[in-house]
C-alpha positions in Angstrom: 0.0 0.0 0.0 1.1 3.5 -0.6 2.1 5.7 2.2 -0.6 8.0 3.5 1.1 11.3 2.5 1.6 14.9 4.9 -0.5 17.8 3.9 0.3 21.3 3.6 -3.3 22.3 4.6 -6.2 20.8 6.0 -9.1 19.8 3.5 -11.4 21.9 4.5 -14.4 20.2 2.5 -13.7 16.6 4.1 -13.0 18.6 7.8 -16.6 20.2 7.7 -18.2 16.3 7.2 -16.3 15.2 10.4 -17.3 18.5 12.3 -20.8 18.0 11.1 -20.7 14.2 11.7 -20.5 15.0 15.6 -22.9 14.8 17.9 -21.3 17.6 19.8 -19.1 21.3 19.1 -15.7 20.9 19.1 -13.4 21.8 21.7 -11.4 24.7 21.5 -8.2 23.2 22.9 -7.8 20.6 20.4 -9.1 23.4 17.5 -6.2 25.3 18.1 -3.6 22.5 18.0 -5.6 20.9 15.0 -5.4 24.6 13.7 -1.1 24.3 14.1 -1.1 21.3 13.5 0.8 18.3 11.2 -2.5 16.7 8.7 -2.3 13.7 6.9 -4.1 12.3 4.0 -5.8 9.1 3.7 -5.8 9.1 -0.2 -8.5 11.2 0.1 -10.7 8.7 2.5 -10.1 10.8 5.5 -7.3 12.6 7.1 -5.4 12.3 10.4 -3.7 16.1 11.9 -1.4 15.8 14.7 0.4 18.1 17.1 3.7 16.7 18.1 3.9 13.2 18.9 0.0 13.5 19.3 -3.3 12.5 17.2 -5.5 15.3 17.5 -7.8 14.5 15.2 -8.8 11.8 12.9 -11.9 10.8 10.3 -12.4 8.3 8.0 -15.2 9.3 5.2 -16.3 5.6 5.6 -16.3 4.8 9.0 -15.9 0.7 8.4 -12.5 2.2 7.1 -11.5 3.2 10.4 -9.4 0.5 12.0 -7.5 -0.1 8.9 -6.8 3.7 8.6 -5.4 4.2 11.9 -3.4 1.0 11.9 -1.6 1.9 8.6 -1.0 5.4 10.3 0.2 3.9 13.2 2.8 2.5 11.2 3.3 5.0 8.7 3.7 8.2 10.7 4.7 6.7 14.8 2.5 8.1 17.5 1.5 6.8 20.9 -1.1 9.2 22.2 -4.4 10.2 21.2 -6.3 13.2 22.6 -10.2 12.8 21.7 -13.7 13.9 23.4 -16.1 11.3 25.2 -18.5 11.9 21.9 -16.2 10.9 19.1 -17.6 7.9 19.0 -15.3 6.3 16.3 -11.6 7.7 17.7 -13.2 5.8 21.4 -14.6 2.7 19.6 -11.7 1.8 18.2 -9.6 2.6 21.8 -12.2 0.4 23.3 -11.6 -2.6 20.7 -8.5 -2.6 21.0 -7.6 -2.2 24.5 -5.8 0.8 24.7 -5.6 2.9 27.7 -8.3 5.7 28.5 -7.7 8.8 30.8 -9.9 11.5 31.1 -7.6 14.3 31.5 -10.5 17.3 30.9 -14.1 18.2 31.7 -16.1 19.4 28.7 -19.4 21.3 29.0 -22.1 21.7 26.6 -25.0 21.9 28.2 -26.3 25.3 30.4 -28.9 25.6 32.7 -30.2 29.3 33.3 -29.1 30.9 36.7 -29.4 33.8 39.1 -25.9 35.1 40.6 -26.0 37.6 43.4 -23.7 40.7 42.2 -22.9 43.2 44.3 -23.4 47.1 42.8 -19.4 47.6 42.2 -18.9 44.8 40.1 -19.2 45.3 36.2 -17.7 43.3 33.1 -16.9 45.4 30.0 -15.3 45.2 26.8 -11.3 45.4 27.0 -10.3 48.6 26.3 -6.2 48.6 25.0 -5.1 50.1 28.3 -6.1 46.7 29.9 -4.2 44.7 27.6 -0.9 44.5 29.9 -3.0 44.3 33.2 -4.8 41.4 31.6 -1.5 39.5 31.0 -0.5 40.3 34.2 -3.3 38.3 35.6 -3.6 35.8 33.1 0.0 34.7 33.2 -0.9 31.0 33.8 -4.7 31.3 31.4 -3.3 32.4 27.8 0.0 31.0 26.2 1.8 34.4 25.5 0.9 37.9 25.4 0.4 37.8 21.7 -2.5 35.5 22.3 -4.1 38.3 24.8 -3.4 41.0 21.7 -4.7 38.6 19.3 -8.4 37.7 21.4 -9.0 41.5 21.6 -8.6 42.3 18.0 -10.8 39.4 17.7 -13.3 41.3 20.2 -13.4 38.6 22.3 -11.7 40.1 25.6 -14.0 41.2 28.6 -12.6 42.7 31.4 -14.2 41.9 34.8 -13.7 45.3 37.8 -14.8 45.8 41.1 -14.5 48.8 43.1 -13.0 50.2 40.0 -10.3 47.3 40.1 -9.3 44.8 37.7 -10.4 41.4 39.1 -10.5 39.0 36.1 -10.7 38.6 32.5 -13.2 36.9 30.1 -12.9 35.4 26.8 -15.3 34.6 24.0 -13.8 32.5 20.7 -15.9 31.4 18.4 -15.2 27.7 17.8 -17.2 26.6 14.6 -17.0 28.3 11.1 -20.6 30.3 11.9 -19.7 32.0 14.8 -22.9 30.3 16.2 -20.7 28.3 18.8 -18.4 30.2 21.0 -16.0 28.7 23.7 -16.1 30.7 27.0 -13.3 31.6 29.5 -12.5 33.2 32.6 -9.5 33.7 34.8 -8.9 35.7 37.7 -6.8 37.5 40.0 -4.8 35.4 42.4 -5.9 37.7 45.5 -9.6 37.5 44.1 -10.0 34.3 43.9 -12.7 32.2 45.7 -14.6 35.3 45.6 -17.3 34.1 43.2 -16.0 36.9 40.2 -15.1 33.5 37.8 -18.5 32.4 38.0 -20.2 36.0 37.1 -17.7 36.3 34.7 -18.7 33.3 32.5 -22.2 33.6 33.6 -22.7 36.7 32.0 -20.7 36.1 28.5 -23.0 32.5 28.6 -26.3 35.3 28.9 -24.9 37.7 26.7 -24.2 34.8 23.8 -27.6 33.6 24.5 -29.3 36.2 24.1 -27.8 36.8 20.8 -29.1 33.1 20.0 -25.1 31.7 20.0 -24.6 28.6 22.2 -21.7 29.0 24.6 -19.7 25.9 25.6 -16.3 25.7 27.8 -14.0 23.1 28.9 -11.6 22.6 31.7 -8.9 20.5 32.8 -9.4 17.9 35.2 -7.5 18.7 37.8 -8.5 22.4 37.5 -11.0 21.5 40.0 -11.9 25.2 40.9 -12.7 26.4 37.4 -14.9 23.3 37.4 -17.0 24.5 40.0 -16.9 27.7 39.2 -18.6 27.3 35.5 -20.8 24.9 37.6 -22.3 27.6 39.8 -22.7 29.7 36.1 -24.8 26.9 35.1 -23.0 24.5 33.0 -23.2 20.9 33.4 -20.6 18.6 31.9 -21.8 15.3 30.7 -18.7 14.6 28.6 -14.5 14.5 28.7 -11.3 15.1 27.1 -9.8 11.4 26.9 -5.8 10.8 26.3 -5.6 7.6 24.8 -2.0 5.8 25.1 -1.3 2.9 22.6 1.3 0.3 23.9 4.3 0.4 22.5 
C-alpha cells in the first residue's frame, strides 16, 4: 500500500463532514492544535492532523474504514497518544476494541442551565479597552500562552474585562469555535488575590447570557484537575456530561 502522505493544509471540505458528523461542538483546545497542526491524507478517505507526537484529530469518510486507517497510520507516521472527546464515538470505539488505555484528562461542558448570581453594585464586566491589555497579561499569566494570544483575542473582540471597586479582578474570553460564529468557547481567569470570591462564575455567567441572548450557544472546557474552574462554571450553570480522553497505545 502506498504511504498515506503529509498535507500542507487541512481539506477543509472533508473537515466540515467530520465537524458536522458529531454529535457535539468541538473543543477549542484541540481546535487550536488541529489549527497548528501536522495533517495527513488518507488518499482522500479521511485525514489524520497531529500536534507533536499526538493525534489530535482523525476521520475516516467511511467509517468501516476506520481500524485499517489508523493502523496503517500507526505504522506510517509513529504516534503513541491520542487526545479525543467522550462523543467521538469512532476515535473511542476503536480505543475500546483494542484495548488501549483511557484517561480522562479534561471536563467538557455543553449543556447550560439558566441561573441567578448575586452581584454586588461595584462589580461590572466590560469590553477590553487597549489600556487593559498588559494588566490582563498580568493576571492571566498562567490562562493564555503568550501575550500575543491576549493582543490577538481582543482584536478578535473577544476580551472582557471583569472590575470591582473600579479594580481589575478578572478577564473573560469569548472564541468562536465553529466556522458560523454560532458556537463560541467561554473563559475566565482571575486575580490570584480575588480568587474564591465568586467573580469567575459572574464572569462566565454573563458572556454564557450575553451569547444567548444573541441566539449563540456558549460551551467551555476545563482540565481535570482544575478542580476550581470546574465549579466555578458549575455555579454559572454549566453541566458537563462529557470528557477530554488521552488515549495511550502500547508500545
Amino acid at each position: 500500500m502506498s504511504s498515506y502522505q503529509q498535507l500542507s493544509d487541512l481539506p477543509q471540505a472533508m473537515r466540515r463532514r467530520y465537524l458536522e458528523s458529531l454529535p457535539e461542538p468541538q473543543e477549542w483546545f484541540l481546535e487550536d492544535r488541529v489549527r497548528s497542526g501536522e495533517a495527513w491524507d488518507f488518499f482522500g478517505e479521511g485525514y489524520a492532523v497531529f500536534d507533536g507526537d499526538t493525534l489530535v484529530e482523525f476521520y475516516a469518510e467511511n467509517a468501516g474504514d476506520a481500524h485499517l486507517h489508523m493502523s496503517n497510520l500507526i505504522r506510517q507516521r509513529p504516534f503513541r497518544k491520542i487526545l479525543c472527546k467522550s462523543f467521538d464515538h469512532v476515535v473511542m470505539t476503536l480505543a475500546n476494541e483494542n484495548g488501549w488505555t483511557l484517561v480522562e484528562t479534561g471536563f467538557l461542558f455543553r449543556k447550560r442551565n439558566r441561573v441567578a448570581l448575586k452581584k454586588t453594585e461595584t462589580f461590572q464586566l466590560a469590553k477590553a479597552r487597549p489600556t487593559d491589555l498588559n494588566e490582563a497579561w498580568k493576571i492571566g499569566g498562567d490562562f493564555y500562552d503568550s501575550k500575543d494570544e491576549v493582543d490577538q483575542i481582543f482584536r478578535s473582540n473577544g476580551l472582557w474585562i471583569g472590575f470591582n471597586d473600579g479594580q481589575m479582578v478578572g478577564n473573560g474570553v469569548t472564541i468562536p469555535v465553529d466556522g458560523s460564529g454560532h458556537v463560541v468557547d467561554v473563559g475566565m481567569v482571575t486575580r490570584r488575590s480575588q480568587r474564591n470570591k465568586g467573580f469567575a462564575s459572574l464572569i462566565v455567567a454573563e458572556l454564557a447570557d450575553l451569547l444567548e441572548r444573541n441566539g449563540k450557544r456558549p460551551i467551555c472546557g476545563c482540565a481535570e484537575s482544575n478542580l476550581a474552574s470546574k465549579a466555578a462554571l458549575e455555579k454559572a450553570g454549566f453541566v458537563s456530561e462529557h470528557r477530554l480522553v488521552q488515549i495511550t497505545i502500547p508500545d
